[in-house]
mmCIF file of the N, C-alpha and C atoms, coordinates in Angstrom:
data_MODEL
# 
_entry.id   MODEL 
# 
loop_
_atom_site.group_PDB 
_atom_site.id 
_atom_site.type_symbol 
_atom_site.label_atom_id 
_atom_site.label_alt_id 
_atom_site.label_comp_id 
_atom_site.label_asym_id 
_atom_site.label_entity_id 
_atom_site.label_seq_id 
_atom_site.pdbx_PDB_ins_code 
_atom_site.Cartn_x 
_atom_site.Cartn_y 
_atom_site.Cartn_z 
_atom_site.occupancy 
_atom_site.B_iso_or_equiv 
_atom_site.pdbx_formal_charge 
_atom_site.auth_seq_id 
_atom_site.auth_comp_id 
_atom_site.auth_asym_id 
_atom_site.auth_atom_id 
_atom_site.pdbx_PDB_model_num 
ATOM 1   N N  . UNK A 1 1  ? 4.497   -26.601 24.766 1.00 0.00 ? 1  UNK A N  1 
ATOM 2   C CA . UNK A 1 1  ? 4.996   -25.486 23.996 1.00 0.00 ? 1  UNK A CA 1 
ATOM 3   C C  . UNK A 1 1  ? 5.871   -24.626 24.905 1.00 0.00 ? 1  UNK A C  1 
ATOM 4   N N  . UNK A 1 2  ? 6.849   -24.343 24.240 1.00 0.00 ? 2  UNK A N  1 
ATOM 5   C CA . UNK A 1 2  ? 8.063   -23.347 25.465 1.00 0.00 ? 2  UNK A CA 1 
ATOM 6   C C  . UNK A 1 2  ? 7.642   -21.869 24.925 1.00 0.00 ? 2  UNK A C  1 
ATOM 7   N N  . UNK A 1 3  ? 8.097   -21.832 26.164 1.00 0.00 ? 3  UNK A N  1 
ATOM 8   C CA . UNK A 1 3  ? 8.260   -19.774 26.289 1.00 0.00 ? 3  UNK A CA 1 
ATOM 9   C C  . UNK A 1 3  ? 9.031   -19.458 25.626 1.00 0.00 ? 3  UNK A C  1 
ATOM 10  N N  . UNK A 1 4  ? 9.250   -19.105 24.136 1.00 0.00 ? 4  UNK A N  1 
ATOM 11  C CA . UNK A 1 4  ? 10.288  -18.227 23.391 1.00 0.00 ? 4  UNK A CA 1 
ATOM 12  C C  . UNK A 1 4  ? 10.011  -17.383 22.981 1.00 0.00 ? 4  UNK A C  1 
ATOM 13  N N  . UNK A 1 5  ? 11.047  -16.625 22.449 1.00 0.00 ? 5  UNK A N  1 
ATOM 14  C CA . UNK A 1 5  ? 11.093  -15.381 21.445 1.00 0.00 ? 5  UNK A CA 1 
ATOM 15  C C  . UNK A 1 5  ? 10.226  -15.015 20.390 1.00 0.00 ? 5  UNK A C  1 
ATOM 16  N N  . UNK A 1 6  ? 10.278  -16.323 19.887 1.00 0.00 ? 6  UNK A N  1 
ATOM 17  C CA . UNK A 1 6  ? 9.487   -16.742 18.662 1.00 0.00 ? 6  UNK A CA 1 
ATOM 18  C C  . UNK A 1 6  ? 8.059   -16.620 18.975 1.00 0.00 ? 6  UNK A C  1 
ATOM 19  N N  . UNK A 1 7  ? 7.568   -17.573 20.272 1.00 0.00 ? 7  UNK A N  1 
ATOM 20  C CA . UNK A 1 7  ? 6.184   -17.634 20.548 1.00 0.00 ? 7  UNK A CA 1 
ATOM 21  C C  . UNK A 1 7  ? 5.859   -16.100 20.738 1.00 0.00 ? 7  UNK A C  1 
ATOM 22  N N  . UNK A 1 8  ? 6.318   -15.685 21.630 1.00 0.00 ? 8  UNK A N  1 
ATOM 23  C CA . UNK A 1 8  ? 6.326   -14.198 22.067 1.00 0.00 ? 8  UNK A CA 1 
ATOM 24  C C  . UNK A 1 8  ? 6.095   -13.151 20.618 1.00 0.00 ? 8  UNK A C  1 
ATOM 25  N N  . UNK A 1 9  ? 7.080   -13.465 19.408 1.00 0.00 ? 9  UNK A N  1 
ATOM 26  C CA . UNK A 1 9  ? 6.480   -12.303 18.460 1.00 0.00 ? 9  UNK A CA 1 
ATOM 27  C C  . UNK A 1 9  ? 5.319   -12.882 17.658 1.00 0.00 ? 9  UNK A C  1 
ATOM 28  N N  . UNK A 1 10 ? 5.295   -14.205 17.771 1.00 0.00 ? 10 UNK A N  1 
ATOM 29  C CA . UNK A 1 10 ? 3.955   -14.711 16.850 1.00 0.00 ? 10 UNK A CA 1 
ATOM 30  C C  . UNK A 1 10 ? 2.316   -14.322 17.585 1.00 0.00 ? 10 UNK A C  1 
ATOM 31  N N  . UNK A 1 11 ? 2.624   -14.627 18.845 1.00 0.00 ? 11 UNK A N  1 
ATOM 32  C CA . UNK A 1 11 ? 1.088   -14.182 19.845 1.00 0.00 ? 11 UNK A CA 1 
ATOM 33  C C  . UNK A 1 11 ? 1.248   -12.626 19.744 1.00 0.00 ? 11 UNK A C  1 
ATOM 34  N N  . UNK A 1 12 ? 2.554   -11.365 19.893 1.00 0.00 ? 12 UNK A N  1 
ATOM 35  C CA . UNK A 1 12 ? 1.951   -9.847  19.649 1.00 0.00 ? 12 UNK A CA 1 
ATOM 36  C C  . UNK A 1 12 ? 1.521   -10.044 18.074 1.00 0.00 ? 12 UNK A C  1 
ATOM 37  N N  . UNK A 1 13 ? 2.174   -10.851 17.187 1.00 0.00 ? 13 UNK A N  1 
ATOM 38  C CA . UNK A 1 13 ? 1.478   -10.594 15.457 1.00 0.00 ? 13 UNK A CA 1 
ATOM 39  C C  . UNK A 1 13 ? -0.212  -11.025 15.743 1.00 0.00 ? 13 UNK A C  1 
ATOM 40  N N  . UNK A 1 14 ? -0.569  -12.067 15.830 1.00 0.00 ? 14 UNK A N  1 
ATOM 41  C CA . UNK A 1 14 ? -2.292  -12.166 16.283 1.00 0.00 ? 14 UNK A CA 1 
ATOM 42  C C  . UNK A 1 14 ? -2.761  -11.005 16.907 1.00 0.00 ? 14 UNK A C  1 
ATOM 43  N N  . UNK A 1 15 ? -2.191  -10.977 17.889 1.00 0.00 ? 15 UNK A N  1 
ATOM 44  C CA . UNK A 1 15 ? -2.840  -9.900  18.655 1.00 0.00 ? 15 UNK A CA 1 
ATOM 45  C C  . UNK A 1 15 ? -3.236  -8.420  17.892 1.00 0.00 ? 15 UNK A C  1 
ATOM 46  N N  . UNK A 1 16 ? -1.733  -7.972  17.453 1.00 0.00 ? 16 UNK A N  1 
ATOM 47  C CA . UNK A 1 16 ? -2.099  -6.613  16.481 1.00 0.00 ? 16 UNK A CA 1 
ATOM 48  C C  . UNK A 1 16 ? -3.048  -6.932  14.956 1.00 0.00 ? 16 UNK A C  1 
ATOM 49  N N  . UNK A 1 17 ? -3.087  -8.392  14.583 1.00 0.00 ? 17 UNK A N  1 
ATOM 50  C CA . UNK A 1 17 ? -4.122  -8.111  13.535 1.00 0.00 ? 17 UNK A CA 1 
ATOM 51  C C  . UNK A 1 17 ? -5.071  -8.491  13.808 1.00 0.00 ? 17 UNK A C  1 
ATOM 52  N N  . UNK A 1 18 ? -5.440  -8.894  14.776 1.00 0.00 ? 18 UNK A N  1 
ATOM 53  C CA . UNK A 1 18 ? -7.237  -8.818  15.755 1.00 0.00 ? 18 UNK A CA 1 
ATOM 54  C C  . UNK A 1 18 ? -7.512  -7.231  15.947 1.00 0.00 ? 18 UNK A C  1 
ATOM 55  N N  . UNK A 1 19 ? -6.435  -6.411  16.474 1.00 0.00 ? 19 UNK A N  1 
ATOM 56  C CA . UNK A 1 19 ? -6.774  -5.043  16.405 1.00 0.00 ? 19 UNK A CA 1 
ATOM 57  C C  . UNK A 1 19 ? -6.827  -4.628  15.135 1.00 0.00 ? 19 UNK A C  1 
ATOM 58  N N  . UNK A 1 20 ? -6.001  -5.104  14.171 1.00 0.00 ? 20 UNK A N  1 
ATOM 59  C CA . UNK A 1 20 ? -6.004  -4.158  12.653 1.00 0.00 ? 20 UNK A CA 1 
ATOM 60  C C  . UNK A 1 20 ? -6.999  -5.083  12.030 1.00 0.00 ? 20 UNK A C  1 
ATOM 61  N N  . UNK A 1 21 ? -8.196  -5.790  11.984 1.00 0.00 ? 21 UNK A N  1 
ATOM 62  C CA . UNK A 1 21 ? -9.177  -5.816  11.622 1.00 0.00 ? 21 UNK A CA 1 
ATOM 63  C C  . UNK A 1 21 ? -10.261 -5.637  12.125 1.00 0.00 ? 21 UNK A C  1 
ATOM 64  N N  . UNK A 1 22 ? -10.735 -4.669  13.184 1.00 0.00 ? 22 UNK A N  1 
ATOM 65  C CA . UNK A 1 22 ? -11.574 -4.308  13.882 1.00 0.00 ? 22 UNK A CA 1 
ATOM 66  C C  . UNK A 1 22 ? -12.026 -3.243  13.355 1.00 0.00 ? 22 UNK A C  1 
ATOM 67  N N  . UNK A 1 23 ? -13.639 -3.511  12.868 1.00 0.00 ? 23 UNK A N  1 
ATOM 68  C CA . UNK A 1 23 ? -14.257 -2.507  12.089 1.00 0.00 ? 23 UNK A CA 1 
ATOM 69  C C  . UNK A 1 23 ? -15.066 -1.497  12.909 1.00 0.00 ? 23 UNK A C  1 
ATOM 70  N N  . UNK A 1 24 ? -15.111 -0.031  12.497 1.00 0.00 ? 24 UNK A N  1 
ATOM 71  C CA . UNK A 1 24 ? -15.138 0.675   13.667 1.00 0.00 ? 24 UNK A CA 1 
ATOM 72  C C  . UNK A 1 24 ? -16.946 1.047   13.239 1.00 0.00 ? 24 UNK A C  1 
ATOM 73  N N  . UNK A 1 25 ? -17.274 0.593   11.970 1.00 0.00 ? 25 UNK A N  1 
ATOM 74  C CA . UNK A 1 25 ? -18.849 0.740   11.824 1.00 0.00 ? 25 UNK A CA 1 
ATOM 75  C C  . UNK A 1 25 ? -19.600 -0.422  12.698 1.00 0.00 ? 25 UNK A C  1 
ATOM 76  N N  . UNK A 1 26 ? -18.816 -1.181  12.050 1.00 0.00 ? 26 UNK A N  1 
ATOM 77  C CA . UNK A 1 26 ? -19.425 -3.079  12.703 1.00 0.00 ? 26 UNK A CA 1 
ATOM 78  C C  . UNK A 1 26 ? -19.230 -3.363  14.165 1.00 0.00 ? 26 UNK A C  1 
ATOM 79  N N  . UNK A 1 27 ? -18.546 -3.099  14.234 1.00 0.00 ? 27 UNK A N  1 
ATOM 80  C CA . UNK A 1 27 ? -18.398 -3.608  15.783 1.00 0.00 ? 27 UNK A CA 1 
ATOM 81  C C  . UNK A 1 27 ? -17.775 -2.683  17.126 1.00 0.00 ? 27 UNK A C  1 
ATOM 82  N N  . UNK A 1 28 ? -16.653 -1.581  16.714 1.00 0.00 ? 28 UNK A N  1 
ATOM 83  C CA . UNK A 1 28 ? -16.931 -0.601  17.576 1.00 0.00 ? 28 UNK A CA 1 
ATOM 84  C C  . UNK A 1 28 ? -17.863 0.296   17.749 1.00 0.00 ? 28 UNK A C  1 
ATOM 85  N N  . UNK A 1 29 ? -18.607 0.394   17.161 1.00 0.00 ? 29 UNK A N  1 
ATOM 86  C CA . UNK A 1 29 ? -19.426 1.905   17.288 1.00 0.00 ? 29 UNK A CA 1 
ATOM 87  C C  . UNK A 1 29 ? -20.538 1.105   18.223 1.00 0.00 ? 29 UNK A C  1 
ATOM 88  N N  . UNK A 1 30 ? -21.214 -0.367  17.870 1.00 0.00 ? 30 UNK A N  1 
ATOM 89  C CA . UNK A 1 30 ? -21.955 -1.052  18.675 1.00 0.00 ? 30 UNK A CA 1 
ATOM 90  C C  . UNK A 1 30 ? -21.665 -1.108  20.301 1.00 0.00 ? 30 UNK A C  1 
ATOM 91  N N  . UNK A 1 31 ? -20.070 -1.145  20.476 1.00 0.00 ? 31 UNK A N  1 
ATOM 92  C CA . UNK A 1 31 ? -20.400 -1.446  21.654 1.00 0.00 ? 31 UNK A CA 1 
ATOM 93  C C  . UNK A 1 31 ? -19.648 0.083   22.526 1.00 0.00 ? 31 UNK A C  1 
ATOM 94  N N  . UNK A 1 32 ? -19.635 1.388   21.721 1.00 0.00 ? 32 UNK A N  1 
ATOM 95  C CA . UNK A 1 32 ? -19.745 2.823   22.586 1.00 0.00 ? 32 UNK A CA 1 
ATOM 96  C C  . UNK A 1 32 ? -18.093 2.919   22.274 1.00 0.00 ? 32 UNK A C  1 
ATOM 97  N N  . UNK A 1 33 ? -17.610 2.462   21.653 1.00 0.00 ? 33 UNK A N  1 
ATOM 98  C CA . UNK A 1 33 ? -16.071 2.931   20.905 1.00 0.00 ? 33 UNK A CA 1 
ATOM 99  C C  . UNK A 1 33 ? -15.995 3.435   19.784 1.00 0.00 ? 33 UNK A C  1 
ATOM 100 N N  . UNK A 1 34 ? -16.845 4.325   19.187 1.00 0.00 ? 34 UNK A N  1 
ATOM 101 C CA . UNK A 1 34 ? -16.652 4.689   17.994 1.00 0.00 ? 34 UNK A CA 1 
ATOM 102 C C  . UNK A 1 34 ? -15.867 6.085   17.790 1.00 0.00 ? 34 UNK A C  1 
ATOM 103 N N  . UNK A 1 35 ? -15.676 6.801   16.736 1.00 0.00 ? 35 UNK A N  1 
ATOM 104 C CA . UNK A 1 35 ? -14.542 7.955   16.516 1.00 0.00 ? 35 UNK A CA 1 
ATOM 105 C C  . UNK A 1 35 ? -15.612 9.399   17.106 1.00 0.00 ? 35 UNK A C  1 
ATOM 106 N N  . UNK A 1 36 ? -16.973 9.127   17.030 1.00 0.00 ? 36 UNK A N  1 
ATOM 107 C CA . UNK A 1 36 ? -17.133 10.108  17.706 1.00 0.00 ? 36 UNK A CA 1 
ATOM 108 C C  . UNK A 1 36 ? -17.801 10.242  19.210 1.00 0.00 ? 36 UNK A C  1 
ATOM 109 N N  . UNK A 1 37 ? -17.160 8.679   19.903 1.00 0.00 ? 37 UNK A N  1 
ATOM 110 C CA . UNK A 1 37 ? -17.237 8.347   21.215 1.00 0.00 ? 37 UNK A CA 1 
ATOM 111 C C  . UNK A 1 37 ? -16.442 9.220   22.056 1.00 0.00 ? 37 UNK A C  1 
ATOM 112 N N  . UNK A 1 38 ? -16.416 9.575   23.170 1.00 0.00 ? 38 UNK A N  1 
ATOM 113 C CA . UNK A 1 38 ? -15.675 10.535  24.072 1.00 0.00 ? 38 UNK A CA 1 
ATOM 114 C C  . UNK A 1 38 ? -14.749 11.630  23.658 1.00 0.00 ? 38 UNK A C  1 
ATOM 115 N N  . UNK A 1 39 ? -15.522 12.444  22.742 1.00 0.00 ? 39 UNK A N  1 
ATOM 116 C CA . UNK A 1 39 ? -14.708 13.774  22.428 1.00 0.00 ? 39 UNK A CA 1 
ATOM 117 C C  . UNK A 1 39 ? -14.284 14.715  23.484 1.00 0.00 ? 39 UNK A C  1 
ATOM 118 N N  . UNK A 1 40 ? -13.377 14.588  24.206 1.00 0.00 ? 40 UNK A N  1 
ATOM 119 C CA . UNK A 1 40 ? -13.413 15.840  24.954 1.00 0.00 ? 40 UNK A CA 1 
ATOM 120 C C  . UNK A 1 40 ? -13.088 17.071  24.698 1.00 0.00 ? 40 UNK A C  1 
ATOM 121 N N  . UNK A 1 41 ? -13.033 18.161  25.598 1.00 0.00 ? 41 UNK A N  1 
ATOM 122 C CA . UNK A 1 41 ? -12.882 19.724  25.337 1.00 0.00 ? 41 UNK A CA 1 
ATOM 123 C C  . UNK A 1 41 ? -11.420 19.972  25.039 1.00 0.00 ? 41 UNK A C  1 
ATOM 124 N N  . UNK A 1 42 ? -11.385 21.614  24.593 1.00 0.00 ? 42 UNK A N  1 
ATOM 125 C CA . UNK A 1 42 ? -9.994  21.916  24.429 1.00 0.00 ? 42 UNK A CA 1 
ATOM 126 C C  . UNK A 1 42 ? -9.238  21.884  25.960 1.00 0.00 ? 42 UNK A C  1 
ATOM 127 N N  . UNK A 1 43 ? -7.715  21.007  25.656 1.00 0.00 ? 43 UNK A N  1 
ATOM 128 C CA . UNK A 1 43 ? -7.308  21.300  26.863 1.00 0.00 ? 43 UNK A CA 1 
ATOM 129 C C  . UNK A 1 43 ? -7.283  20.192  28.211 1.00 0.00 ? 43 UNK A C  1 
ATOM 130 N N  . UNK A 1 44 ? -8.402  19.488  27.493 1.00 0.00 ? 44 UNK A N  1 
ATOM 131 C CA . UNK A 1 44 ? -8.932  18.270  28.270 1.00 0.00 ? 44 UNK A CA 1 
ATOM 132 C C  . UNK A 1 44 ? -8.022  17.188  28.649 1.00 0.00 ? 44 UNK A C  1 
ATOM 133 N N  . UNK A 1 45 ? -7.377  16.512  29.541 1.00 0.00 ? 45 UNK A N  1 
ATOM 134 C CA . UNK A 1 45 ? -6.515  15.119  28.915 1.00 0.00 ? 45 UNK A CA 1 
ATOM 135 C C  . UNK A 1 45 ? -7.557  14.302  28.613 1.00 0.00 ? 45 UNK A C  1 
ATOM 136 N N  . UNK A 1 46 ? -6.978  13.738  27.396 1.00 0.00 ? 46 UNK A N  1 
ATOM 137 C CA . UNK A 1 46 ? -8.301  12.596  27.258 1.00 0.00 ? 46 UNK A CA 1 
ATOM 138 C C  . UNK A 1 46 ? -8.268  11.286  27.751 1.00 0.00 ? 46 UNK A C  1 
ATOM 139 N N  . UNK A 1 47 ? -9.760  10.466  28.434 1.00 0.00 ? 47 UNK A N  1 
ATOM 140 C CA . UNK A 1 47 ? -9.862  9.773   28.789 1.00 0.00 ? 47 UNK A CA 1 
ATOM 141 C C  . UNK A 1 47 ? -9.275  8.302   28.232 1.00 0.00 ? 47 UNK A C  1 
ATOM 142 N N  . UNK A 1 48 ? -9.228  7.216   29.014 1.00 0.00 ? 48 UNK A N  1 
ATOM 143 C CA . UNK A 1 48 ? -8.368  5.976   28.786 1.00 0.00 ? 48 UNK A CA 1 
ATOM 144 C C  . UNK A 1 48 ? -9.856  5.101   27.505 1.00 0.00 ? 48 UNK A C  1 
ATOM 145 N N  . UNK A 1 49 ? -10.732 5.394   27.468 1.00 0.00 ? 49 UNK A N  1 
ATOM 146 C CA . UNK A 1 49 ? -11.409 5.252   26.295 1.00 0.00 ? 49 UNK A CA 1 
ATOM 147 C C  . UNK A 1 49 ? -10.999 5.716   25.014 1.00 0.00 ? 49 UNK A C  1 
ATOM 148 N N  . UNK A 1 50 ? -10.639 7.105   24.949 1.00 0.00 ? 50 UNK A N  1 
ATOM 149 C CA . UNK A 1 50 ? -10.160 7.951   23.744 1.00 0.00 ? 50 UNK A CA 1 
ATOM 150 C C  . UNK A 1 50 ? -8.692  7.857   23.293 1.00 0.00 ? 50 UNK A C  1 
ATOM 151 N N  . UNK A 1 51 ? -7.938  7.370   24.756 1.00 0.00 ? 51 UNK A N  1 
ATOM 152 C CA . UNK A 1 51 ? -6.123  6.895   24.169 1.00 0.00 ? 51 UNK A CA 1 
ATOM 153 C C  . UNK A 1 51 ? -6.607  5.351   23.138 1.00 0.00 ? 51 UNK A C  1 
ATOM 154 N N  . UNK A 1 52 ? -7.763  4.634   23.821 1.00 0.00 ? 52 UNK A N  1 
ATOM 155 C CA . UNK A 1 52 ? -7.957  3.079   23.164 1.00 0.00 ? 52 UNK A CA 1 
ATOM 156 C C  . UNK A 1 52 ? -8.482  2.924   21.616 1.00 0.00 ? 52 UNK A C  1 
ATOM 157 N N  . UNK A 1 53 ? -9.171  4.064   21.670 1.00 0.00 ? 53 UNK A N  1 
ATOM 158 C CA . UNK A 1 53 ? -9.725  4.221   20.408 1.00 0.00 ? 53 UNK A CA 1 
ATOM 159 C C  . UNK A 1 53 ? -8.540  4.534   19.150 1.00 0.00 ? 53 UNK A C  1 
ATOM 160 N N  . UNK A 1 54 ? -8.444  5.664   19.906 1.00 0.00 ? 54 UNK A N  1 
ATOM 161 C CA . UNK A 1 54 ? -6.772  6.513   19.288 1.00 0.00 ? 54 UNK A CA 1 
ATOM 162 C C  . UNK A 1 54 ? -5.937  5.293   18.895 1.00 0.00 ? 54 UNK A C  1 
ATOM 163 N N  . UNK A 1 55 ? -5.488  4.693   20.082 1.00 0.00 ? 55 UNK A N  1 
ATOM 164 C CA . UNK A 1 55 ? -4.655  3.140   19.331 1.00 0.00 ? 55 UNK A CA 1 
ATOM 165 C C  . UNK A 1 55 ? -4.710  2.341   18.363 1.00 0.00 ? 55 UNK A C  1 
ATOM 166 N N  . UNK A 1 56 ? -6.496  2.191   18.226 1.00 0.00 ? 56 UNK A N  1 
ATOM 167 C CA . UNK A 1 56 ? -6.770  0.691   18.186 1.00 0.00 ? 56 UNK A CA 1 
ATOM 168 C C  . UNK A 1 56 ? -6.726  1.528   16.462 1.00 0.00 ? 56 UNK A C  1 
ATOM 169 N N  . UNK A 1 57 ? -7.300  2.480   15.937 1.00 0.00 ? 57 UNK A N  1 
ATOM 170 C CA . UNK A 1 57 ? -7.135  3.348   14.912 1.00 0.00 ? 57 UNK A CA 1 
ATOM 171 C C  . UNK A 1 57 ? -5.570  3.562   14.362 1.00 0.00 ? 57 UNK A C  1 
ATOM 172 N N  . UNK A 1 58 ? -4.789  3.756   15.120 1.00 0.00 ? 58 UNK A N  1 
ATOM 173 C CA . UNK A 1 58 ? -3.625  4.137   14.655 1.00 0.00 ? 58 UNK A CA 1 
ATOM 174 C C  . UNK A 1 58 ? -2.517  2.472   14.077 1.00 0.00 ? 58 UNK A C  1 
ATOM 175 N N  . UNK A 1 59 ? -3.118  1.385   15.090 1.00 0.00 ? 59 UNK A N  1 
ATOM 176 C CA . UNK A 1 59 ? -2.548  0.466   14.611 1.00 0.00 ? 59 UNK A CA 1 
ATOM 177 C C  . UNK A 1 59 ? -3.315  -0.017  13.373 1.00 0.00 ? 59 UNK A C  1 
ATOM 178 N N  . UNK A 1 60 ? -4.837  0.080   13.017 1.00 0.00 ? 60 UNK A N  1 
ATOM 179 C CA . UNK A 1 60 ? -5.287  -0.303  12.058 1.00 0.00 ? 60 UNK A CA 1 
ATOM 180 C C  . UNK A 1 60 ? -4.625  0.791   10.597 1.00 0.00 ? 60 UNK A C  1 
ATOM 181 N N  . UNK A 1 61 ? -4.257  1.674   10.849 1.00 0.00 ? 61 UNK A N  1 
ATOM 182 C CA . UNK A 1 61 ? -3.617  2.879   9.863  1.00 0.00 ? 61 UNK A CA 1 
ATOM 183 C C  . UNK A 1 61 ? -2.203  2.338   9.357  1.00 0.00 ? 61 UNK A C  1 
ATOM 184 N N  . UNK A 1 62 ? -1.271  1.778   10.287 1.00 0.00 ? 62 UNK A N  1 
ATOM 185 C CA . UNK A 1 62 ? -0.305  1.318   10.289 1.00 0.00 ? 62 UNK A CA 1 
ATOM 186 C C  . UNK A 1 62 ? 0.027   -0.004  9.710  1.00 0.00 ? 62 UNK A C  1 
ATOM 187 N N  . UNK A 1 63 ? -0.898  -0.925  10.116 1.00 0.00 ? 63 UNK A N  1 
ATOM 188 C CA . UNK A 1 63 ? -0.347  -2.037  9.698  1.00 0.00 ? 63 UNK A CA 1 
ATOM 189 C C  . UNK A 1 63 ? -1.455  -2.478  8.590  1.00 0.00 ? 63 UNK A C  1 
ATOM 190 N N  . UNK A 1 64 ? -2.353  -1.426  8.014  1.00 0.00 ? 64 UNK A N  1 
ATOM 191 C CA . UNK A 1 64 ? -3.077  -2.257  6.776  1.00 0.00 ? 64 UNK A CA 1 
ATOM 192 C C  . UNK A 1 64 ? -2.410  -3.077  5.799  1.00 0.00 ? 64 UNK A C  1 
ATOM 193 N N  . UNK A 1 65 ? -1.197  -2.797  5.370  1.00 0.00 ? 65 UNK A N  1 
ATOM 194 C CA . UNK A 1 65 ? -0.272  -3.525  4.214  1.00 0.00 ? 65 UNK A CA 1 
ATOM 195 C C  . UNK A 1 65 ? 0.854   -4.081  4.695  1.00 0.00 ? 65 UNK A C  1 
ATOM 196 N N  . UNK A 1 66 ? 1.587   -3.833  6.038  1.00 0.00 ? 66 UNK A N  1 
ATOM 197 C CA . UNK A 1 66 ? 2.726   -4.278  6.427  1.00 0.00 ? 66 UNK A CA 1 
ATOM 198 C C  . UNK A 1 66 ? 1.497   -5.514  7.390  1.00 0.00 ? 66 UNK A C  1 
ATOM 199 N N  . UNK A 1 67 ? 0.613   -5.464  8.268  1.00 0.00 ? 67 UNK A N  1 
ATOM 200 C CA . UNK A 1 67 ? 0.438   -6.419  8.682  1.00 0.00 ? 67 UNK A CA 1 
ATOM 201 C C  . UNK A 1 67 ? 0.257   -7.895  7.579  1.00 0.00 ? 67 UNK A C  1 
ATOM 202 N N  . UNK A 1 68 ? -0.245  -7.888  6.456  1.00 0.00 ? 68 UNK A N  1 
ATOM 203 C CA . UNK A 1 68 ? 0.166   -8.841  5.634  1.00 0.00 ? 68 UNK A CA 1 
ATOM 204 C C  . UNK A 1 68 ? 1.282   -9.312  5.141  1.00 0.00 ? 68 UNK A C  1 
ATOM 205 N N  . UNK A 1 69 ? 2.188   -8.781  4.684  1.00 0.00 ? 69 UNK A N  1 
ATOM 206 C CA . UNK A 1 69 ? 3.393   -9.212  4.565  1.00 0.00 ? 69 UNK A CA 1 
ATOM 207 C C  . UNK A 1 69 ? 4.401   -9.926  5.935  1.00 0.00 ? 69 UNK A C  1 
ATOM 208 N N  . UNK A 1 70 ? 3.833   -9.097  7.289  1.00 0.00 ? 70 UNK A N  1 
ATOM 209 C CA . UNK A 1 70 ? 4.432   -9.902  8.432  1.00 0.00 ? 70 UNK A CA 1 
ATOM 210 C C  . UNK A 1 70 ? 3.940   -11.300 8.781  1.00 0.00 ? 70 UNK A C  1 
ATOM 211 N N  . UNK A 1 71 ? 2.466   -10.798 8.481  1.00 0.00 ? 71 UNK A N  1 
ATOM 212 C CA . UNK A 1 71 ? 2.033   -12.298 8.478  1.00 0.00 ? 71 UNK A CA 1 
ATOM 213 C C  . UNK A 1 71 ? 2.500   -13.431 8.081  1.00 0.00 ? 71 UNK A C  1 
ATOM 214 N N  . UNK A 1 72 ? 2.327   -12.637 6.692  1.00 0.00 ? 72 UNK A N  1 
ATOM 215 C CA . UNK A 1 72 ? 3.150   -14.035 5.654  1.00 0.00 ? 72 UNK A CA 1 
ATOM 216 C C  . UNK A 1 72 ? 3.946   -14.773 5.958  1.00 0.00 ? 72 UNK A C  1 
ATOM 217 N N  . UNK A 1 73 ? 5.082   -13.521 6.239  1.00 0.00 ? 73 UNK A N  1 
ATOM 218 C CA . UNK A 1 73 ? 6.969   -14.262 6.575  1.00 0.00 ? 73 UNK A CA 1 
ATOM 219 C C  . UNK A 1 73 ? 6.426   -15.153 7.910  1.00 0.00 ? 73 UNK A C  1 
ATOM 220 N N  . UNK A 1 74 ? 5.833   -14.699 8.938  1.00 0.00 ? 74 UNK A N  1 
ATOM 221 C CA . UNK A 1 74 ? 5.520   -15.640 10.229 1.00 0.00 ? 74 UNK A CA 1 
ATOM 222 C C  . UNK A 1 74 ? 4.952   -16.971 9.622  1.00 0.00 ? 74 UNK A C  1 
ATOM 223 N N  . UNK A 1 75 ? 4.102   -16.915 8.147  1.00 0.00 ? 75 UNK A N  1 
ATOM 224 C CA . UNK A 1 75 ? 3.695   -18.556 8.319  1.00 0.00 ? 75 UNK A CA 1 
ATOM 225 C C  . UNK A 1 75 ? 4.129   -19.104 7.425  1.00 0.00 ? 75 UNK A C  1 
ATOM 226 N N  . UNK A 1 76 ? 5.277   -18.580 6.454  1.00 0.00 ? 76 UNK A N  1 
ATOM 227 C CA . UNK A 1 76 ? 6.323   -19.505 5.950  1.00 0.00 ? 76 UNK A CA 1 
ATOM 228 C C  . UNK A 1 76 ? 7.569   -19.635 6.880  1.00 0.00 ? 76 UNK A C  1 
ATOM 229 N N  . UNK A 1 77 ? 7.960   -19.048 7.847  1.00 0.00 ? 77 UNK A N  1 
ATOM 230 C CA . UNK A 1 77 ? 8.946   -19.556 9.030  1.00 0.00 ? 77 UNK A CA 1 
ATOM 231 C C  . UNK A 1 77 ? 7.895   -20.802 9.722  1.00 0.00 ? 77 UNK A C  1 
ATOM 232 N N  . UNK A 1 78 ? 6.746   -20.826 9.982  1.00 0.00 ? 78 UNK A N  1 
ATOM 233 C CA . UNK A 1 78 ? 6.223   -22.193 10.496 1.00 0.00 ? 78 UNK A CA 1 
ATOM 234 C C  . UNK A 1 78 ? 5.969   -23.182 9.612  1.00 0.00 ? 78 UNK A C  1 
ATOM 235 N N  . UNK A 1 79 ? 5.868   -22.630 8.424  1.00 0.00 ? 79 UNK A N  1 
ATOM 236 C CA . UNK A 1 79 ? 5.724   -23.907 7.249  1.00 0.00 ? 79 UNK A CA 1 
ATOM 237 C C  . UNK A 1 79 ? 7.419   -24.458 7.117  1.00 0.00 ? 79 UNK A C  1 
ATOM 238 N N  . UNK A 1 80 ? 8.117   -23.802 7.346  1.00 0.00 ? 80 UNK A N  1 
ATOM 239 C CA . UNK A 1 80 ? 9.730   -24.612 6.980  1.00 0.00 ? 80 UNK A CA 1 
ATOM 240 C C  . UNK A 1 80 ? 10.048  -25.073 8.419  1.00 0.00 ? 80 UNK A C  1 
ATOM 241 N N  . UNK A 1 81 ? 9.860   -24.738 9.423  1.00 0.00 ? 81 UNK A N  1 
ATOM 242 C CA . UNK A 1 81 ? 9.946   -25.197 11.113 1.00 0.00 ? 81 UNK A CA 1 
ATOM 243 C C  . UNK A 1 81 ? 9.478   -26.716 11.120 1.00 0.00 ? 81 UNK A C  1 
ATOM 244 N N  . UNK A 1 82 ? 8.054   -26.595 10.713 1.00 0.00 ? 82 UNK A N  1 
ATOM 245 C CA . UNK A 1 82 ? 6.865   -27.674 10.942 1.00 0.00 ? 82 UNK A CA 1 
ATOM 246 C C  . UNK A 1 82 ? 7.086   -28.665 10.149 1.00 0.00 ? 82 UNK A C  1 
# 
């Protein structure tokens, strides 16, 4: 398999919908990532736990309906490729 463009946006699409289906009752809160994991104070910078959380939340916010449709187009470009 070659190093392309292609491979390159198909492995970040997996990648962001492994994050945009990550349930934050089921399986973050189990392992100490949940929304009311590392609150810090006013003023505070917040810790590299609370930017991850912050992310992993903001991409699940983002791509609930566009990550399906990207999907899609990615596996009818491999169904007409293949």
């Amino acid at each position: 398999m070659a190093f392309t463009l292609y491979s390159l946006l198909q492995a970040s699409l997996l990648i962001i919908n492994a994050v945009a289906v990550l349930h934050e009752e089921r399986f973050l809160r189990h392992v100490g990532w949940g929304s009311d994991q590392g609150i810090g104070g006013f003023g505070e910078e917040p810790g590299i736990k609370a930017q991850l959380t912050n992310l992993i939340r903001s991409i699940r916010t983002v791509m609930r309906g566009k990550g399906t449709i990207f999907s899609t187009i990615i596996m009818m470009i491999m169904v007409i490729i293949i």
